[in-house]
C-alpha angles and dihedrals in degrees: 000000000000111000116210141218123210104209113201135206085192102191096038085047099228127134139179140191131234133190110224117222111226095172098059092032111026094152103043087037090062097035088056096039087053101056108041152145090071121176128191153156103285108230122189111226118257099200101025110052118213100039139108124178143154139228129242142174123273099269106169126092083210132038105232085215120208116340131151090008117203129177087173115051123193133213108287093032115132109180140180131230140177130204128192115218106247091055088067121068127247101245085046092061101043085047087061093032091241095119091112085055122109088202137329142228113227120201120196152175136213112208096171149021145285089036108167117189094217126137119191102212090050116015138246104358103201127199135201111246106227109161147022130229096234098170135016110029107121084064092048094046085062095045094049090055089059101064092050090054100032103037132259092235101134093003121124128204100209116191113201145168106259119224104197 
Protein backbone atom coordinates (compact mmCIF):
# COMPACT_ATOMS: atom_id res chain seq x y z
CA UNK A 1 0.00 0.00 0.00
CA UNK A 2 1.48 3.50 -1.01
CA UNK A 3 2.49 5.49 2.11
CA UNK A 4 2.26 9.52 1.83
CA UNK A 5 4.17 12.79 2.94
CA UNK A 6 2.40 16.10 3.61
CA UNK A 7 4.89 18.61 2.82
CA UNK A 8 4.17 22.03 4.51
CA UNK A 9 5.10 25.99 3.69
CA UNK A 10 3.75 26.71 7.49
CA UNK A 11 3.54 30.27 7.53
CA UNK A 12 2.13 30.64 3.57
CA UNK A 13 -0.23 27.95 4.47
CA UNK A 14 0.25 25.82 1.61
CA UNK A 15 0.72 22.29 1.61
CA UNK A 16 1.27 19.34 -0.98
CA UNK A 17 1.31 15.60 -1.11
CA UNK A 18 3.74 13.34 -2.27
CA UNK A 19 3.69 9.60 -2.86
CA UNK A 20 6.88 8.04 -1.48
CA UNK A 21 8.47 5.51 -3.54
CA UNK A 22 9.37 2.75 -1.64
CA UNK A 23 10.50 0.40 -4.94
CA UNK A 24 13.22 2.69 -6.30
CA UNK A 25 14.15 4.00 -2.55
CA UNK A 26 13.29 1.47 0.00
CA UNK A 27 16.34 2.74 2.73
CA UNK A 28 16.09 6.40 2.60
CA UNK A 29 11.97 5.86 2.30
CA UNK A 30 11.96 4.30 5.52
CA UNK A 31 14.62 6.42 7.05
CA UNK A 32 12.60 9.37 6.20
CA UNK A 33 9.15 7.73 7.05
CA UNK A 34 10.66 6.85 10.50
CA UNK A 35 11.61 9.96 11.62
CA UNK A 36 8.91 12.44 10.70
CA UNK A 37 7.33 14.77 11.22
CA UNK A 38 10.71 17.20 10.56
CA UNK A 39 10.45 20.99 10.64
CA UNK A 40 12.92 23.44 9.61
CA UNK A 41 13.93 26.80 8.42
CA UNK A 42 12.89 26.75 4.56
CA UNK A 43 15.72 27.87 2.63
CA UNK A 44 15.41 28.69 -1.63
CA UNK A 45 18.42 27.05 -3.59
CA UNK A 46 21.23 29.32 -4.74
CA UNK A 47 22.84 26.88 -7.67
CA UNK A 48 20.09 24.92 -8.51
CA UNK A 49 17.08 27.13 -9.31
CA UNK A 50 13.57 25.80 -8.44
CA UNK A 51 14.35 24.01 -4.93
CA UNK A 52 13.64 24.60 -1.00
CA UNK A 53 14.48 22.80 1.06
CA UNK A 54 15.40 22.63 4.86
CA UNK A 55 18.31 21.13 7.22
CA UNK A 56 18.07 18.59 9.85
CA UNK A 57 19.87 16.82 11.91
CA UNK A 58 21.27 13.82 11.08
CA UNK A 59 18.26 11.35 12.24
CA UNK A 60 19.18 7.75 10.75
CA UNK A 61 21.12 5.09 12.52
CA UNK A 62 22.06 4.31 9.51
CA UNK A 63 22.86 6.28 6.67
CA UNK A 64 20.52 4.70 3.58
CA UNK A 65 23.55 5.57 1.28
CA UNK A 66 22.95 6.39 -2.51
CA UNK A 67 19.75 5.21 -3.97
CA UNK A 68 17.53 6.69 -6.97
CA UNK A 69 20.33 9.21 -7.80
CA UNK A 70 19.43 12.07 -9.51
CA UNK A 71 21.72 15.22 -10.59
CA UNK A 72 18.61 16.55 -12.60
CA UNK A 73 15.63 16.71 -10.77
CA UNK A 74 12.29 17.22 -12.34
CA UNK A 75 9.14 19.03 -11.17
CA UNK A 76 7.49 16.89 -8.41
CA UNK A 77 10.89 15.56 -7.14
CA UNK A 78 11.39 15.71 -3.45
CA UNK A 79 15.18 14.17 -2.55
CA UNK A 80 17.37 13.54 0.36
CA UNK A 81 20.65 14.37 0.92
CA UNK A 82 23.20 14.13 3.50
CA UNK A 83 25.93 16.01 4.01
CA UNK A 84 28.67 15.37 6.20
CA UNK A 85 30.13 18.50 8.02
CA UNK A 86 33.27 18.94 6.77
CA UNK A 87 31.82 19.09 2.99
CA UNK A 88 29.93 22.70 3.99
CA UNK A 89 31.74 25.51 4.66
CA UNK A 90 32.00 26.96 7.37
CA UNK A 91 30.17 30.54 6.56
CA UNK A 92 27.69 28.56 5.05
CA UNK A 93 26.92 26.85 8.24
CA UNK A 94 26.89 29.53 10.46
CA UNK A 95 24.67 31.27 7.77
CA UNK A 96 22.05 28.35 8.34
CA UNK A 97 23.02 27.96 12.02
CA UNK A 98 24.15 24.29 11.43
CA UNK A 99 27.91 24.89 12.48
CA UNK A 100 27.44 22.65 15.76
CA UNK A 101 26.38 20.18 13.53
CA UNK A 102 28.73 16.71 12.64
CA UNK A 103 26.86 16.40 9.51
CA UNK A 104 22.87 17.33 8.07
CA UNK A 105 20.17 15.97 6.30
CA UNK A 106 18.84 18.31 3.64
CA UNK A 107 15.36 17.88 2.30
CA UNK A 108 14.47 19.34 -0.43
CA UNK A 109 11.88 20.03 -3.28
CA UNK A 110 12.02 20.72 -6.70
CA UNK A 111 8.81 22.97 -7.93
CA UNK A 112 10.27 23.72 -11.85
CA UNK A 113 12.18 22.91 -14.23
CA UNK A 114 16.21 22.89 -15.65
CA UNK A 115 17.33 22.25 -12.30
CA UNK A 116 21.15 21.14 -12.45
CA UNK A 117 22.90 19.65 -8.76
CA UNK A 118 26.21 21.24 -9.38
CA UNK A 119 28.21 22.99 -6.98
CA UNK A 120 30.64 24.62 -7.94
CA UNK A 121 33.26 24.26 -4.74
CA UNK A 122 32.75 20.39 -4.78
CA UNK A 123 31.19 19.00 -7.80
CA UNK A 124 27.85 17.18 -8.77
CA UNK A 125 26.06 16.83 -5.62
CA UNK A 126 23.58 13.98 -6.33
CA UNK A 127 20.18 13.08 -4.22
CA UNK A 128 18.23 10.26 -3.86
CA UNK A 129 15.00 10.75 -5.23
CA UNK A 130 12.53 9.45 -2.57
CA UNK A 131 9.26 10.87 -3.23
CA UNK A 132 6.91 12.47 -5.80
CA UNK A 133 4.75 15.68 -5.53
CA UNK A 134 0.99 13.79 -6.64
CA UNK A 135 -1.38 16.73 -5.75
CA UNK A 136 -0.97 19.95 -5.15
CA UNK A 137 2.08 21.25 -7.03
CA UNK A 138 0.97 23.83 -9.16
CA UNK A 139 -0.03 25.87 -5.35
CA UNK A 140 3.13 25.13 -4.01
CA UNK A 141 4.96 26.15 -7.10
CA UNK A 142 3.56 29.34 -6.47
CA UNK A 143 4.26 29.31 -3.22
CA UNK A 144 7.73 28.31 -3.69
CA UNK A 145 8.25 31.29 -5.97
CA UNK A 146 7.41 33.18 -3.56
CA UNK A 147 10.04 32.54 -1.21
CA UNK A 148 12.60 33.09 -3.70
CA UNK A 149 11.00 36.77 -4.56
CA UNK A 150 9.68 37.72 -1.15
CA UNK A 151 12.24 36.36 1.17
CA UNK A 152 12.30 32.64 3.73
CA UNK A 153 13.05 34.70 6.97
CA UNK A 154 10.38 33.06 9.54
CA UNK A 155 9.22 30.68 7.13
CA UNK A 156 9.30 26.76 7.94
CA UNK A 157 9.44 23.79 5.45
CA UNK A 158 7.20 20.54 7.94
CA UNK A 159 7.36 17.05 6.60
CA UNK A 160 4.51 14.75 7.91
CA UNK A 161 2.82 11.52 7.48
CA UNK A 162 -0.09 12.21 5.72
CA UNK A 163 -3.35 10.54 6.85
CA UNK A 164 -5.63 10.90 3.93
Amino acid sequence: MPRYLSITLEKRGVSCVAELLDKDAPRTCEAVWQALPQVGPVHHAKYARNEIYTMVPRFAADEPGQENPTVTPIPGDVVYFSFPGGMLDRQFKEEKNIHELPGVIDLAIFYGRNNLLLNGDVGWVPGNVYATIVEGLDRMAEACNDVWRSGSVGETLRYDRYQG
